[in-house]
C-alpha angles and dihedrals in degrees: 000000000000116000115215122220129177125265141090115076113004116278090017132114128225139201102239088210086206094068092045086052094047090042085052090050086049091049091039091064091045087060098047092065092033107125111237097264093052088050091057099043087053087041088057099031089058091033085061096067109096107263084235091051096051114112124215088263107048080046085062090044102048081045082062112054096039089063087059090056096079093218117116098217078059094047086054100040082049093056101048082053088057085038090054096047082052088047087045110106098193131099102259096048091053097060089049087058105100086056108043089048080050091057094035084063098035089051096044080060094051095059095041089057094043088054093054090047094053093042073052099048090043087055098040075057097057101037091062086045091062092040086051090043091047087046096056100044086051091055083052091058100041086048081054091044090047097052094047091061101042087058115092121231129271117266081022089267115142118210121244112262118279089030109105 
């Protein structure tokens, strides 16, 4: 994924961090349209690296892919990677800066909105808990309703129309 180019100290090479963020952009896209079973080989097959021997970059990448998982232990897992490369002092990880603290934001929000869909969803529950339990009890009246005028009166005696 990172390109070297020279610069730096003579002879040595160097990570231009433009071309890793636009490579994660890139990479980024690819995910998005990935099928279920292709996210979770690429989840485990970055998960695999040695948390010690990740580089900036494969922890974006990881982050990535993890948001793409809808699953919220994976939104959260996905934001602590893009935390770690803004906590990351070295020079990769500071290039990689302005879009981890993109994704940090834009995962924070994420969560934010998942959690006010499923308080919405947990309403909209009970709220159709309470409409069946009110249906129900209503039944229960019109069944009552139902067997009171179908009784006939005492002394056999039926009262003149428009009398109740």
């Amino acid at each position: 994924m990172p390109q070297p180019v020279q610069g730096g100290q003579p002879g040595g090479v160097r990570t231009d961090s433009s071309t890793v963020a636009q490579g994660l952009l890139l990479y980024a896209d690819r995910v998005r349209r990935m099928a279920p079973a292709e996210l979770a080989q690429e989840v485990t097959r970055l998960s695999d690296i040695p948390e010690a021997q990740r580089q900036p970059a494969e922890e974006m990448q990881l982050a990535i892919l993890l948001a793409q998982t809808r699953v919220p232990a994976d939104l959260v897992r996905a934001q602590g990677l893009a935390q770690r490369v803004l906590g990351n002092p070295r020079e990769e990880a500071r290039g990689l800066y302005p879009l981890a603290g993109m994704l940090v934001a834009r995962y924070a929000e994420q969560r934010r909105v998942e959690e006010a869909l499923d308080r919405q969803a947990q309403q909209l529950r009970e709220q159709q808990r309470r409409i069946d339990q009110l249906t129900e009890r209503l039944e229960a009246v019109r069944a009552i309703e139902r067997s009171l005028t179908s009784r006939p009166p005492p002394n056999g005696h039926r009262p003149p129309p428009g009398q109740p």
